[in-house]
Structures are given as structure tokens and as C-alpha cells.
N, C-alpha and C positions, 0 to 999 in steps of 0.2 A: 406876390412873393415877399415884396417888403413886409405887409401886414401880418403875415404868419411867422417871418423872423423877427419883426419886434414884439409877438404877443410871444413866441417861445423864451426870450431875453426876458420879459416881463416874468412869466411865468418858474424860470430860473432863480431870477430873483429873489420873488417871494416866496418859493423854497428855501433857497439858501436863510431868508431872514425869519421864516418860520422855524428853521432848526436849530440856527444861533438863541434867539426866543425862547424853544423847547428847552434845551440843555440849559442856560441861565435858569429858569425858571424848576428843572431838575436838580442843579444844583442848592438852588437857594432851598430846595423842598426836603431834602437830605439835612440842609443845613437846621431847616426851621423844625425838623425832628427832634435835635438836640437842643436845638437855643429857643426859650421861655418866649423869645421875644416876638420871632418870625413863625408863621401860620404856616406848619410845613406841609398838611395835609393838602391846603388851597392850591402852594404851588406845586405840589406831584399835579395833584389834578389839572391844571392849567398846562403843565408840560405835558400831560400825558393828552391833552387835549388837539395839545399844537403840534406832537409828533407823530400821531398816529395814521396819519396820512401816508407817511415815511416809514415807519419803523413796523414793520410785519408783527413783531411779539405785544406790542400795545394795541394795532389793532383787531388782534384776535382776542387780548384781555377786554377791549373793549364791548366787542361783540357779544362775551359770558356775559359785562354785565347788563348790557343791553336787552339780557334774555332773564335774565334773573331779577333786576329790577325795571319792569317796564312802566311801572308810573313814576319812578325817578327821572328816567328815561324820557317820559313824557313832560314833567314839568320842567326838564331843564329843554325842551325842544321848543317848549312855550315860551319861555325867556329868550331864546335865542334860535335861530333857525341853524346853525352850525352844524349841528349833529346830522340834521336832513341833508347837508351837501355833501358833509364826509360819505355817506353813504352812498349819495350817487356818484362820485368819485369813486370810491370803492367798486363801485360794479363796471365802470370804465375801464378800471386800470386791469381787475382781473380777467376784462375779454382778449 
């Protein structure tokens, strides 16, 4: 019982610190739309990255473009194995 109450705490956690993450990282990408300085496209992408776990409307944008572009798709899976966990998370959460 203790092990499934501190993995659920864990597991709270780094929700709540993915979302805080998401939104700065939405923010800053809004920001960096207007100003020369900041890469606003990187961070939409990065937030839309970190929230789509959570946020039902990114990850159905997701999923078009995961269908629309599947060698993008592929070589950012190759860089990073992320996108394959959201996905089996994804089919977890929708059973």
C-alpha cells in the first residue's frame, strides 16, 4: 500500500510540474511570436509537447499531425523516444 501511495504522489507531481512547464513554455511561445528575439514556434512546440498528455484539444492536434506527417513524426521518435510513451499512455488513459 505504501508503494502505490508514494508512486501515485510521484506521479502527481510530475504532472503538476509538466503543466507548470507546458504553460511557461506556452507562454514564452506566444511571446516569441512577437519578439525577434525568442523562438516562438520551438516553444508552442515544446509546450504542446508537455501538455498533451493533459490537455484533450493538443492531443487530438497531435494525432492530425501524426497522420499527416509521418516521417516527421518518425524522425523526431528517433531523436527521442517520447512520442512512443505518450502514445501508450494514451491508450491507458482512454480504457
Amino acid at each position: 500500500m505504501g508503494l502505490s501511495f508514494k508512486s501515485g504522489i510521484l506521479y502527481q507531481l510530475k504532472r503538476i510540474i509538466r503543466l507548470v512547464l507546458g504553460f511557461i513554455f506556452l507562454i514564452l511561445g506566444i511571446l516569441g511570436l512577437f519578439l525577434p528575439i525568442l523562438q516562438g514556434i520551438l516553444f508552442l512546440v515544446i509546450s504542446a509537447l508537455l501538455l498533451a498528455p493533459d490537455v484533450p484539444f493538443i492531443r487530438r492536434l497531435l494525432k492530425k499531425l501524426r497522420r499527416k506527417y509521418p516521417r516527421a513524426v518518425r524522425i523526431a521518435e528517433s531523436i527521442s523516444g517520447t512520442l512512443d510513451k505518450e502514445e501508450d499512455d494514451e491508450g491507458n488513459a482512454d480504457k
